[in-house]
FIROBA-237323 format. One record per residue (C-alpha): residue number from 1; x, y, z. Coordinates in Angstrom, 1 decimal, decimal comma. Each point is the difference from the previous one (the first is absolute). Layout:
N
k / px / py / pz
NUM / X / Y / Z
...
end
This chain:
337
k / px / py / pz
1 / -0,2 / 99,9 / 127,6
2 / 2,7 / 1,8 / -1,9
3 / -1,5 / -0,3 / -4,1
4 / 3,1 / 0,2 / -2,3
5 / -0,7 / 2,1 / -3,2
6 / 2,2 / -1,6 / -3,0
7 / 1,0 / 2,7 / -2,4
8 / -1,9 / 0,5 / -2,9
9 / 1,9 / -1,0 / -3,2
10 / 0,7 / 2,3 / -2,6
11 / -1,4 / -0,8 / -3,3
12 / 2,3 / -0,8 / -2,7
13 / -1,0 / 2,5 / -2,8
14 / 0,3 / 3,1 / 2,7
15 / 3,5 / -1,5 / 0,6
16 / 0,8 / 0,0 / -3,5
17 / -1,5 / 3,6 / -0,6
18 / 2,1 / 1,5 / 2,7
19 / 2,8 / -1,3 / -1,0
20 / -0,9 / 1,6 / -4,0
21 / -0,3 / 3,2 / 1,6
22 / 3,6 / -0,3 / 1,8
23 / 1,3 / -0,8 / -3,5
24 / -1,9 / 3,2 / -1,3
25 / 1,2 / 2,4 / 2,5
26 / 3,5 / -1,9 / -0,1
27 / 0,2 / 1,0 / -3,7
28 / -1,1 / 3,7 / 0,3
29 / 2,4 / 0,4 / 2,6
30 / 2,8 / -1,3 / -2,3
31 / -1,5 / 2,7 / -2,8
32 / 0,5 / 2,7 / 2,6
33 / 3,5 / -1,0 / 0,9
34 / 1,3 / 0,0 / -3,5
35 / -1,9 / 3,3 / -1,0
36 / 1,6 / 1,1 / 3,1
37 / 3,5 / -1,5 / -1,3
38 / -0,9 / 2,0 / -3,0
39 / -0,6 / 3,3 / 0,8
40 / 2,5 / 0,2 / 2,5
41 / 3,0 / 0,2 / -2,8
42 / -0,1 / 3,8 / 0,1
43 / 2,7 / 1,1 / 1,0
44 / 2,4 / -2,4 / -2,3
45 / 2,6 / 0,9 / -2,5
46 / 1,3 / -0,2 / -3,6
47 / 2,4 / -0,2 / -1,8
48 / -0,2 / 0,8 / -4,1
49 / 2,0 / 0,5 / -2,9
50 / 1,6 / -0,9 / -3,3
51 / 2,6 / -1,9 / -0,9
52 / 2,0 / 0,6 / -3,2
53 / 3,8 / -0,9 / -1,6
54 / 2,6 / 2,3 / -0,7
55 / -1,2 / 1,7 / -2,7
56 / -2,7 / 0,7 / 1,7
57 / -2,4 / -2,3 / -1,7
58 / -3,3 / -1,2 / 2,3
59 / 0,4 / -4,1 / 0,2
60 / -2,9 / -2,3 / 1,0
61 / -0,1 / -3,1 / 2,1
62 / 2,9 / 1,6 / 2,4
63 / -0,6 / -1,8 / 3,6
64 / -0,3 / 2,3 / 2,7
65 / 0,4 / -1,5 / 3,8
66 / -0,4 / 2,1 / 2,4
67 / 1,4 / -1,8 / 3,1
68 / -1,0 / 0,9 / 3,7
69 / 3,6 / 0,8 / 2,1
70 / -1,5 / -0,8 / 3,3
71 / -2,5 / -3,1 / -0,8
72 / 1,4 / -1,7 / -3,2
73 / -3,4 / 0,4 / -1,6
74 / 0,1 / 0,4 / -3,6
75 / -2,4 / 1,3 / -2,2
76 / 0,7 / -0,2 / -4,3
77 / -1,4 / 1,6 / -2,7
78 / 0,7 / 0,3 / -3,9
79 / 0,3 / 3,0 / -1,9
80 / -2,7 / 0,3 / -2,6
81 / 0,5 / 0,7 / -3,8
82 / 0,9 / 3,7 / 0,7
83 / 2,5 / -0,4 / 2,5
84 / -1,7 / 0,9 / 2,9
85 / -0,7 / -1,8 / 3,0
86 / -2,0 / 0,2 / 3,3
87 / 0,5 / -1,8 / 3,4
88 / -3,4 / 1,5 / 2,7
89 / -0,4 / -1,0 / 3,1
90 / 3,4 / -0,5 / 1,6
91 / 0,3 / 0,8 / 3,8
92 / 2,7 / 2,7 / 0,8
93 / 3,2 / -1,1 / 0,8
94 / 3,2 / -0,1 / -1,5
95 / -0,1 / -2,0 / -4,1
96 / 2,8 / -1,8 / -2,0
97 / -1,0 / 0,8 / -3,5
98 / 1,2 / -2,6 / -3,0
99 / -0,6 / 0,4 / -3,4
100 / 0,7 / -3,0 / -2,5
101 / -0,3 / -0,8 / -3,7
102 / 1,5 / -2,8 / -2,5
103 / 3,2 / 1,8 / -1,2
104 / 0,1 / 2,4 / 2,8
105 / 1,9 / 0,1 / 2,4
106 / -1,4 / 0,5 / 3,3
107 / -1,0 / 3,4 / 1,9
108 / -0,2 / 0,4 / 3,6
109 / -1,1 / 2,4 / 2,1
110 / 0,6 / -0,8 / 3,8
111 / -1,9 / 1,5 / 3,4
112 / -2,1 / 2,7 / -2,1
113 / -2,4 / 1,2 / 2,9
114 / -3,4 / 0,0 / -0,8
115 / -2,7 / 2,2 / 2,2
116 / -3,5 / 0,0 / 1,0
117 / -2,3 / 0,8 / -2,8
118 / 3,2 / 0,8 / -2,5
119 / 0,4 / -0,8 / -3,9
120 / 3,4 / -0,1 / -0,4
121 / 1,5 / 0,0 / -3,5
122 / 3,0 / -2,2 / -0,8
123 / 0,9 / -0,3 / -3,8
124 / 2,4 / -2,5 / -0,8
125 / 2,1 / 0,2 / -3,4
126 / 1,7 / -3,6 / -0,2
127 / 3,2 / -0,5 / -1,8
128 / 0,4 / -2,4 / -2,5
129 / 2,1 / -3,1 / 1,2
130 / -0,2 / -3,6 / 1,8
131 / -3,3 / -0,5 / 2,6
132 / 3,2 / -1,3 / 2,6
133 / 1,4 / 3,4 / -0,1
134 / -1,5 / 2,5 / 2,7
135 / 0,1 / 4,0 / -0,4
136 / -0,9 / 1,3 / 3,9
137 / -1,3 / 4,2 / -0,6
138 / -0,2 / 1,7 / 3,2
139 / -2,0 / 3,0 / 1,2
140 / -3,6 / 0,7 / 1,2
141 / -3,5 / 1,0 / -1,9
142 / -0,1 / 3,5 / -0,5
143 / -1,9 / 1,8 / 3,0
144 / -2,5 / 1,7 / -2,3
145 / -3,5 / -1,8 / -1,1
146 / 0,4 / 0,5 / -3,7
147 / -3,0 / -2,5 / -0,3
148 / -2,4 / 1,4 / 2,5
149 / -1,1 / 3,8 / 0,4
150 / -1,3 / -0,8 / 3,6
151 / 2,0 / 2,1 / 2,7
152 / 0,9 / -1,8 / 3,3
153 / 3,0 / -0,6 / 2,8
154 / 1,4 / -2,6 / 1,1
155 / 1,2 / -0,6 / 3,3
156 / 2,4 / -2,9 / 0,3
157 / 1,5 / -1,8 / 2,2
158 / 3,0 / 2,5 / 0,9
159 / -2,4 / 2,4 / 0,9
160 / -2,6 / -2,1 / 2,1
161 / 3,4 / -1,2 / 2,2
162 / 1,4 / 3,1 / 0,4
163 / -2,2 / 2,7 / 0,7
164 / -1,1 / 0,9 / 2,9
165 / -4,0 / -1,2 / 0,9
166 / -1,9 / 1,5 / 2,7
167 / -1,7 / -3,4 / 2,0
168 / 1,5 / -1,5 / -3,3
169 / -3,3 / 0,9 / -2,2
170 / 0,8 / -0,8 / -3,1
171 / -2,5 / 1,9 / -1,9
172 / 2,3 / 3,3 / 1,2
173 / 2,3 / -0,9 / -3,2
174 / -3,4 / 1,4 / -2,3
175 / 1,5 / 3,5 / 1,1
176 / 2,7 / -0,7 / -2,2
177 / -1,8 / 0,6 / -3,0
178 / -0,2 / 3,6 / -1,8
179 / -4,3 / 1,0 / 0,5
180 / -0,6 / -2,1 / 3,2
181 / -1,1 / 1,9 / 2,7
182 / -1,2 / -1,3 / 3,8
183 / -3,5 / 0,8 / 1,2
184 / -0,3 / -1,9 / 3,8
185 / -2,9 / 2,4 / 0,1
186 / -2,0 / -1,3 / -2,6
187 / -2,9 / -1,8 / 2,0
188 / 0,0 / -3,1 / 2,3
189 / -0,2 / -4,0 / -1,1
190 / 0,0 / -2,7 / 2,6
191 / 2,2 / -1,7 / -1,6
192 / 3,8 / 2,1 / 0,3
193 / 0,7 / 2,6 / 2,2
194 / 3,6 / 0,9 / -0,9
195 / 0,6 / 4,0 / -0,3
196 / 1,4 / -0,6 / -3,8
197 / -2,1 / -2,4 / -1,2
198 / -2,0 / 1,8 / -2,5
199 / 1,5 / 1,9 / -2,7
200 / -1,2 / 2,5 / -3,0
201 / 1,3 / -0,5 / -3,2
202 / 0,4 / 2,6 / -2,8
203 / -2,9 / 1,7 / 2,0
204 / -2,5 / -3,1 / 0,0
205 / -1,6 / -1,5 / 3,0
206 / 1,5 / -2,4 / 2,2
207 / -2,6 / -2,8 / -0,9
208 / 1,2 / 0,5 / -3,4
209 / 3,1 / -2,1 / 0,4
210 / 0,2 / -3,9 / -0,3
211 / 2,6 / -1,6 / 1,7
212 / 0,6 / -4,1 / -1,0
213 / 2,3 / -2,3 / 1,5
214 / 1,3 / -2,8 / -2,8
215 / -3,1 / 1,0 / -1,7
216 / -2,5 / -0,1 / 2,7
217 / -2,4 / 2,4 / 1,1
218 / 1,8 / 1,5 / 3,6
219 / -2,7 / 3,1 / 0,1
220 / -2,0 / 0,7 / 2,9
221 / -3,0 / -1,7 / 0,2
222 / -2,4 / 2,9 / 0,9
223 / 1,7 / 3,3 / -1,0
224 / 1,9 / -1,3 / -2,7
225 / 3,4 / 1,8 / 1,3
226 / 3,4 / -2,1 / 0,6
227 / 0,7 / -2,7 / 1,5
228 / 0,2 / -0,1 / 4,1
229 / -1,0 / -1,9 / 2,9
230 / 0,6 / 0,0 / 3,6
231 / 3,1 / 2,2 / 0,0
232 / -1,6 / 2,2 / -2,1
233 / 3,4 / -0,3 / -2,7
234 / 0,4 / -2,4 / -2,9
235 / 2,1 / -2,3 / 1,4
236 / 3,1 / -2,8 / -1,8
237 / 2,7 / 2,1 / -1,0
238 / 2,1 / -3,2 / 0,2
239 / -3,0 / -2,2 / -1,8
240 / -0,1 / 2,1 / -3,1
241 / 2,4 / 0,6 / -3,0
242 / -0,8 / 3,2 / -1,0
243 / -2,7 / 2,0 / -2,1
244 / -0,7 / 2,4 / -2,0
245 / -2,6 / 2,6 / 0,1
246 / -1,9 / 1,4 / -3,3
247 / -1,1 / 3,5 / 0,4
248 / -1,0 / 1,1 / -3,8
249 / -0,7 / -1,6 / -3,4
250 / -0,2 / -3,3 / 1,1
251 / -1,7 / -2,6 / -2,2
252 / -3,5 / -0,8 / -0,3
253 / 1,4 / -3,9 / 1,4
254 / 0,1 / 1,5 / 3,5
255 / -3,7 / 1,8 / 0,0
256 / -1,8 / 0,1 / 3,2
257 / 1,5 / 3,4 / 1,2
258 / 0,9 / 3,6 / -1,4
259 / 2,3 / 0,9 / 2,7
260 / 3,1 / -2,4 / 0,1
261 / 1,0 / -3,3 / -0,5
262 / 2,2 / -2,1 / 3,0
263 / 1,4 / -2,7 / -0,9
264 / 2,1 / -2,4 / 2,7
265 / 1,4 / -3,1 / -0,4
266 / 1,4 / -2,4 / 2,1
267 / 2,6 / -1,5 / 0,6
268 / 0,7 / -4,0 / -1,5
269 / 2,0 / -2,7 / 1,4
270 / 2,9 / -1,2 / -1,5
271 / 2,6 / -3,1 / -0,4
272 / 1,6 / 0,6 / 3,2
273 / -2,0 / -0,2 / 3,6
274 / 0,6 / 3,8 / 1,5
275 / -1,7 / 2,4 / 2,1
276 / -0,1 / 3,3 / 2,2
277 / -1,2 / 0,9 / 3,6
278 / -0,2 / 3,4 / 1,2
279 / -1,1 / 1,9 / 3,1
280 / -1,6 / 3,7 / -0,1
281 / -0,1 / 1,8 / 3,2
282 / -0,6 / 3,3 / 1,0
283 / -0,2 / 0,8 / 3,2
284 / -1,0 / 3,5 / 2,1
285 / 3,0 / -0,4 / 1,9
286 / 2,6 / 0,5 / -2,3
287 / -1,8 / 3,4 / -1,2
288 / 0,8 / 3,1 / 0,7
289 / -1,7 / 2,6 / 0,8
290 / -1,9 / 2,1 / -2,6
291 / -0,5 / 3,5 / 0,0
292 / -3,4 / 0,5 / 1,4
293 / 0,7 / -3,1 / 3,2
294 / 0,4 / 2,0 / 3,2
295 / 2,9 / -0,2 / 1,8
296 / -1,0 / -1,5 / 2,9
297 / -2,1 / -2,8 / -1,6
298 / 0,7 / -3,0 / -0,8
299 / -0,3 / -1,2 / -3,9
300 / -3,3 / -1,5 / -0,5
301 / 0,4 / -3,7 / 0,1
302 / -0,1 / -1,6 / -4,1
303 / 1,3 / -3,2 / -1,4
304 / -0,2 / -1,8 / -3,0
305 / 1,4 / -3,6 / -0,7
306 / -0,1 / -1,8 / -2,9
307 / 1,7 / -3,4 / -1,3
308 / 0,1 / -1,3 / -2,7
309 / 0,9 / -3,6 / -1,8
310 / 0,6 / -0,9 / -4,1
311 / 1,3 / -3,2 / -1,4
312 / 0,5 / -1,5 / -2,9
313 / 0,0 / -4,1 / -0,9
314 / -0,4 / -1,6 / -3,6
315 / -1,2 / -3,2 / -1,0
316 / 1,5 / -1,2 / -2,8
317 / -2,5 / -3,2 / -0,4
318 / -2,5 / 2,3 / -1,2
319 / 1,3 / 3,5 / -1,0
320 / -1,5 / 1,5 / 3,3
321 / 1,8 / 3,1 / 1,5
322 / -1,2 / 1,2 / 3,2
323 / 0,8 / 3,3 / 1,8
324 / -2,7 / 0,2 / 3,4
325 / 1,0 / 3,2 / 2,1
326 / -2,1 / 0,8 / 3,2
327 / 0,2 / 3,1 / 2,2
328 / -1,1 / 0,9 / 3,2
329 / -1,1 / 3,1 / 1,4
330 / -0,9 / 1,9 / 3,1
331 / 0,3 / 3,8 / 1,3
332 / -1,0 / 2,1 / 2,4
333 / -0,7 / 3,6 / 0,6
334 / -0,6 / 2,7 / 2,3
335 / -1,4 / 3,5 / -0,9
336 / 2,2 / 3,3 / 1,0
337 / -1,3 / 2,6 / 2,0
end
C-alpha cells in the first residue's frame, strides 16, 4: 500500500528568523547601493563664484540657480557673507545661471556649458534696479582652471563624433593627450585584447592608470589596465558624453593611481524622447590591396560588424531620465601569408 508522507511543518520561530535575516541582508544591500550612489559622483561639476554690485562691493544672500538646459533640474544656492558662492555636483550639460537679490535687478546667464570634472567660475556683478527687470550677459567660462593646478584634456562631444575610430574603440581618443603613449606590448590580461588598449603615461606603467565611468571603477579586474571585453576595445562612443583625462598634478580626491586619471561620463536623458542607431561595417572586400598581398592572392577574408542602439525617455512623475544604449558586436579574421 502506497503510505502518504504529509509534510513536516515548519516551526514558527524558524519562520520568523528567516524572515529577520531577509530584513538584515535587505538593509545592507540598501547601505551598499547608496555608498555606491555616493562614490559614484566623480566625475561631476561646479560651478563657483562671487557676486558683487557695481562698485564692486561683495553682497550676501545673492540667489544663485543654476538651471539644467536639457532636464529643467534646478539646483540653488546662496552666497555666503563674503560673496562667494559654491554649486558641486552638477552633471555636465549645458546651465542657465540666475543671480537675484532684493533691489537688484536680475542677472542671467543662459547655456553656459559645463564639463566633466570642471570648476567653472562665473562672477556676477548685479546692477542696482527692480527684481522684474532682467540683465542677460553672454559668453563662456574662461578655458583655463584658475582654481585647480591639476593638468588634464578633455575630449568632448565634437571630437568623440568626428574623428575617426578604428573598430570605434573609444579609449583611442587618450592619444590625444600631450605624454600618452601606446604600449599593446605590455603583457597579456584575459580580460581585453585590443592592440591599443594599454597606454604609458608620462613614463609610468600601464596599470598605473584608473579609468571610471560616472564614477565607477571600469579597470580590469586582474591586471588593472583599461577597460575591454570581448572585442578587445572600450566600447559606447554613442553612450558616453565625453571625458577627460588627468595626466599630472591631480588632487589627492582622485588617489588610487600615479599614472593618470580617466574620467567618462555618460550621457542623460532629457525632456524630449530621442535616440540614434548606427551600423559599423568593415568588410575585406571593399579593401584594397596592401603592399606586401601578392598579386595573385586574394585579400585574406576580415569583417567586422557592429550596431548599435541609444535612446532617451523622461519621466516627469518622478524626475527619472533614462538613456539605455546597447551594442552588438561580431568579427572575423583571417591571418596573411
Amino acid at each position: 500500500m502506497p503510505v502518504r508522507l504529509s509534510p513536516t511543518p515548519i516551526p514558527v520561530n524558524a519562520r520568523a528568523s528567516v524572515r529577520r535575516k531577509f530584513y538584515r541582508v535587505a538593509a545592507l544591500y540598501s547601505l551598499l547601493l547608496v555608498s555606491a550612489v555616493v562614490f559614484g559622483q566623480t566625475g561631476t561639476g561646479v560651478f563657483l563664484g562671487t557676486a558683487t554690485d557695481q562698485q564692486g562691493a561683495l553682497l550676501p544672500d545673492v540667489k544663485i540657480t543654476a538651471t539644467n538646459a536639457n532636464t529643467g533640474i534646478s539646483v540653488v544656492a546662496i552666497t555666503d557673507a563674503a560673496g562667494y558662492y559654491r554649486i558641486p555636483g552638477l552633471f555636465t550639460g549645458e546651465y542657465d545661471l540666475r543671480a537675484e537679490r532684493a533691489k537688484f535687478a536680475v542677472e542671467i546667464r543662459p547655456r553656459v556649458v559645463l564639463t566633466v570634472s570642471q570648476e567653472a567660475v562665473i562672477n556676477f556683478a548685479l546692477k542696482v534696479g527692480q527684481v522684474a527687470e532682467k540683465i542677460e550677459v553672454g559668453g563662456q567660462p574662461p578655458l583655463v582652471e584658475s582654481t585647480d593646478s591639476a593638468v588634464s584634456g578633455l575630449v568632448d562631444p565634437t571630437q568623440m563624433r568626428e574623428l575617426p575610430l578604428n573598430g570605434r574603440d573609444i579609449f583611442q581618443l587618450v592619444l590625444l593627450q600631450s605624454g600618452v603613449e601606446s604600449t599593446p606590448s605590455a603583457g597579456p590580461s584575459p580580460w581585453q585584447k585590443g592592440g591599443l588598449a594599454k597606454v604609458a603615461v608620462n613614463g609610468q606603467r600601464p596599470t598605473a592608470n584608473n579609468v571610471t565611468i560616472d564614477g565607477m571603477d571600469a579597470n580590469d579586474p586582474a591586471f588593472n589596465v583599461s577597460p575591454g571585453g570581448a572585442s578587445g576595445e572600450f566600447l559606447g562612443v554613442d553612450a558616453l558624453e565625453e571625458f577627460r583625462v588627468f595626466t599630472d598634478t591631480f588632487a589627492a580626491e582622485y588617489g588610487r593611481n600615479a599614472g593618470s586619471i580617466i574620467q567618462t561620463v555618460t550621457k542623460s536623458g532629457t525632456n524630449r524622447l530621442h535616440g540614434s542607431l548606427f551600423e559599423f561595417l568593415r568588410n575585406s572586400a571593399l579593401d584594397a590591396k596592401n603592399y606586401f598581398d601578392l598579386a595573385d592572392q586574394h585579400i585574406p577574408p576580415s569583417s567586422v560588424i557592429s550596431l548599435e542602439a541609444v535612446w532617451a525617455a523622461p519621466s516627469s512623475a518622478i524626475r527619472l531620465f533614462s538613456l539605455p544604449a546597447m551594442r552588438d558586436f561580431a568579427s572575423g579574421w583571417a591571418s596573411r601569408r
